[in-house]
Every structure is written in structure tokens, then in C-alpha cells.
N, C-alpha and C positions, 0 to 999 in steps of 0.2 A: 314779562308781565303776563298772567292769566286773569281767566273771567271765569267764576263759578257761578254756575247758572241751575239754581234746584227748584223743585214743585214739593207741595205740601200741602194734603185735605188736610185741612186743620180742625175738624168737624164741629165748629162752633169758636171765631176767632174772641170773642170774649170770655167764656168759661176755660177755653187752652191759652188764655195769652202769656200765662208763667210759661208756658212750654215755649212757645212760640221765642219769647223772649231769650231765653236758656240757649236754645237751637243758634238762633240769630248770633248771642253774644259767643257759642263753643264752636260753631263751625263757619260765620263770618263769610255767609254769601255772596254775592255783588248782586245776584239777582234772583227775585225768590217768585215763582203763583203758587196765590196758593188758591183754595177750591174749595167748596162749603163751609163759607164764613157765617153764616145763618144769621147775619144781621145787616143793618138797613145800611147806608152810605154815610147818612147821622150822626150813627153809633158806632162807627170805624174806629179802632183803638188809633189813630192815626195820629197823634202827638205822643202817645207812650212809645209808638215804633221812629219817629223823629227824635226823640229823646235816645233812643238806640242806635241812632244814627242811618233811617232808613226814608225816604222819601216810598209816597203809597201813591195808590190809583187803587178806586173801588168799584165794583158794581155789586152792590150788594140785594138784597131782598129777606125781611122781616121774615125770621123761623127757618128759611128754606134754604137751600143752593147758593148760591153768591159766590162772585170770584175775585180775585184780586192781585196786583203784581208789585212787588215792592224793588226798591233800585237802593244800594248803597250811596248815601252821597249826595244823592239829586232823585229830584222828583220824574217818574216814569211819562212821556210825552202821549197822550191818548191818539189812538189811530180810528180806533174802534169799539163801540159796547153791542155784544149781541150777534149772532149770526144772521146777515140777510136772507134773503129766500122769505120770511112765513110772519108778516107787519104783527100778526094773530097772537103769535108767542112771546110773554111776556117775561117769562121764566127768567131770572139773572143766571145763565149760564158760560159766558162769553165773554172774554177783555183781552183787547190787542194794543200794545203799546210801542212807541219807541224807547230802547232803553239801551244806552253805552255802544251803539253802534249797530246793533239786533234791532230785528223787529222780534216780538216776543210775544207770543200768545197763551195766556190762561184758559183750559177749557175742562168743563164740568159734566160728562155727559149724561144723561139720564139713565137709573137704573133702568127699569125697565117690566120691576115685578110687580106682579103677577103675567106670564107671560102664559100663553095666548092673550092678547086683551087689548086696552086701548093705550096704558102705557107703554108695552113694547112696542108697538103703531108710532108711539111720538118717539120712543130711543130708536129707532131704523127710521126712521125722518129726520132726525135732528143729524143723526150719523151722515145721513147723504147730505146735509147742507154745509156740514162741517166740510164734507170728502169734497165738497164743490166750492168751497170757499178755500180751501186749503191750496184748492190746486192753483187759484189766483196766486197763493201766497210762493209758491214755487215759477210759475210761470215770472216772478215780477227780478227772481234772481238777485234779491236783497236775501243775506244771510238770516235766516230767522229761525226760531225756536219756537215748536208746536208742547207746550207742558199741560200735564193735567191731569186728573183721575179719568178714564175713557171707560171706566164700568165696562171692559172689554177683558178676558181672560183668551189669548190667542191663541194656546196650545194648551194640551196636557202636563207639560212639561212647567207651566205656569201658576200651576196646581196643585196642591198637597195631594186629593183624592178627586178626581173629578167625577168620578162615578158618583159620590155623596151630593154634588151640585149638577148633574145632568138635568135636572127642571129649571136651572136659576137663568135669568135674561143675560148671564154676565158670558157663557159658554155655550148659547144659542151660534149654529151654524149660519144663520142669519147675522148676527153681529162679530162671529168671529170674520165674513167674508166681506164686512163692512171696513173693517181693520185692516183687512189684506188689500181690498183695494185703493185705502189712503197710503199704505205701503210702496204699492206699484205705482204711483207717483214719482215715485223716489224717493219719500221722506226715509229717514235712517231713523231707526231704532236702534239708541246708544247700546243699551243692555244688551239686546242678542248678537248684533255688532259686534260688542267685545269677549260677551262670554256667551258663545253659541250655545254650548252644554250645559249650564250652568243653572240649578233651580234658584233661582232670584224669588224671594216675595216684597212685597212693599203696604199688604194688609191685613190683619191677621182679627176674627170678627169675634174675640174676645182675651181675656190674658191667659188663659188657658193653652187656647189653640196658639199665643204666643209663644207660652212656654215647652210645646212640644215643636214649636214651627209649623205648623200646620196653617200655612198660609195660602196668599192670592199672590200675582201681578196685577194688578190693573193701573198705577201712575206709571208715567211715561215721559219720557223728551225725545223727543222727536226732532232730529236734524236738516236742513235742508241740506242738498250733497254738498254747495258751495263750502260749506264748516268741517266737514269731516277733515280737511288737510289741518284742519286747527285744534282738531281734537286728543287731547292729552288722556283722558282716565273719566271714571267715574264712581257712585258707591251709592248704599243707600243708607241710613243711618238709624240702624235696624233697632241699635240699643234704647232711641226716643218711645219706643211704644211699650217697652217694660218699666217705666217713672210713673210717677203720680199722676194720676188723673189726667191720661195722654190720650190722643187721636188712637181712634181703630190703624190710620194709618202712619207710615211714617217718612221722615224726608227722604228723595231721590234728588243725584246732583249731577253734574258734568263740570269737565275742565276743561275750557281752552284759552287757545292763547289770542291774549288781547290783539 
């Protein structure tokens, strides 16, 4: 038996939900986050995805951010909404659930542009609350899964051109050594893990730069070391962003055994 465990910005879970649905029905996940649903908790497509056979958990927020983690089968068991550290920040960027044996976490980090300024001040704060909550989640030694868009590009190698985006918050030496230190945790990075050399993207900022590949990395899963002995393969499902009217990005999965 295995457990496919994938992430997905959906960049608006009601105008993508044909896609979402398609995805769900051709690649039949057991456990999906996804990341910029940009609608409320309300208006959660959450009986169209029951009908597809997927039990939801939302934390959504009107227009913006919102996350969410969906479970084949049965409904995701909530652990947590929201990063602690900062009572201030209301932002829906955070959902940690239990689900099929995992703990499993959704996370959405803030872009961060225009950098110098005050939003890359709140993406290098949220980062450090994330890197400080994260490490609970390794210290606690429950196998668990960190998924999510982390608006983080970690190398050059992650990058179609990086010299064209050397202003953008996403390849700030500041947020790349945000990444680096959630790393030295121990978390595993399935992708460079398995394909060290390997130009991986997973979002590409129109169908253009699609169709030359002219992409980013920045979704991610993230292993605790506990799981790596259970880890079979991975992919990303690169072909979702060239269909109708699809996400800037596209799904990212893992296998392991149940």
C-alpha cells in the first residue's frame, strides 16, 4: 500500500475548480494542500470535492491567501489554523491537520513584493515563525509533511534566468537563508533529495514562459527524516498548467508507503 501526498496553489479554488477536479479525478491523491483558495471558509467548494470523493478542512479568507488540505476518504482531523508567534496577523496562511497517519501541513508564504519595504519585513517574519514552529514539528517525532508554495526560489538552479528576477522577494539572500535554515532542521526536500541536478519548476508566471519552460521552483514537500525510509518517488504534474484556464502553478506529489 502507498500514500500520495501532493500540494497545489490553486490560485482561486472556485474559478480552477474544473481543474482541481480533473487533477483529483486523473491523478487520485490521498492527500492534497492546497494554497491560495481566495475564498472564505462559506464558500469552500466542499461538497463538489465530497462528491469526488475527498473529505476538506479550510482556512480560507475572502479575495486573498487561504489554505487548505483535503483527505481521500475521510475528513482531515484539525490540529491547527494559523502560525503562532504574532495574535496581530490575521492573514489565512497556515492549516495543520491530522490525516491517514501524518501530521500534514498547508503553508502559503508571503510573497514579499516590493522588496525593501514592509511586505518583505512581514515574509522574513512569518519565515522565522514558520522555521520556529516547524522545529516543534520535528522535535515532536510524528512523521509529518511540511507542503506549500514558500515564495522561496533556493538556488539558481531553481530558475529559468535568475539574473531577470535578482530584485524579486522570491531570490532575496535574506529569504533564500530563511529556507536554508528550515532545512538544517532536518526537514528533507523530496525534489533535490531525489534529483540533485535536476532543473525542476513547478510555476511558470504566464503560458508563454510555459511554453518555453521558463519557469520557478517555489512549491515544496517537505519531509520529516522519520519518512524518508518510506519514500518511494515523486513528480510534478507539469502538463496541468498548459489546459484551460489553469493555475500559474502546478501540482507537486510524493509516494510513500502507507
Amino acid at each position: 500500500m502507498t500514500l500520495k501526498v501532493a500540494t497545489y496553489n490553486v490560485n482561486g479554488v472556485n474559478g480552477r475548480l474544473p481543474r482541481l477536479l480533473e487533477w483529483l479525478d486523473e491523478a487520485s491523491p490521498d492527500i492534497v494542500c492546497l494554497q491560495e483558495i481566495k475564498t472564505t471558509d462559506e464558500r469552500c467548494p466542499a461538497r463538489a470535492l465530497e462528491e469526488a470523493g475527498y473529505g476538506s478542512l479550510w482556512h480560507g479568507q475572502r479575495s486573498h491567501h487561504g489554505v487548505a488540505i483535503l483527505a481521500k476518504g475521510e475528513r482531515p482531523v484539525e490540529i491547527r489554523r494559523g502560525l503562532p508567534g504574532d495574535e496581530r496577523d490575521l492573514q489565512a496562511r497556515y492549516l495543520e491537520a491530522e490525516v491517514k497517519g501524518l501530521v500534514v501541513a498547508s503553508a502559503y508564504l508571503p510573497n514579499g513584493n516590493p522588496q525593501p519595504g514592509p511586505k518583505f519585513d512581514y515574509k522574513l517574519a512569518w519565515f522565522e515563525r514558520l522555521n520556529a514552529h516547524a522545529r516543534t514539528l520535528i522535535d515532536s517525532r510524528k512523521p509529518s509533511v511540511l507542503a506549500g508554495d514558500l515564495n522561496v526560489v533556493p538556488t539558481k538552479a531553481d530558475i529559468y534566468n535568475e539574473w531577470l528576477w535578482r530584485l524579486d522577494a522570491v531570490v532575496q539572500p535574506e529569504t533564500r537563508a530563511a529556507f536554508g535554515s528550515l532545512l538544517e532542521q532536518g526537514w528533507i526536500d523530496v525534489t533535490r533529495h531525489l534529483h540533485p541536478d535536476e532543473r525542476v519548476y513547478t510555476f511558470w508566471v504566464n503560458d508563454a514562459a510555459f511554453r518555453r519552460n521558463a519557469g520557478f521552483r517555489m512549491d515544496f514537500l517537505l519531509l520529516t527524516p522519520n519518512l524518508l525510509p518510506r519514500l518511494i518517488g515523486d513528480g510534478v504534474d507539469s502538463s496541468h498548467r498548459g489546459r484551460e484556464k489553469p493555475s500559474d502553478h502546478t501540482p507537486v506529489w510524493v509516494q510513500l508507503r502507507s
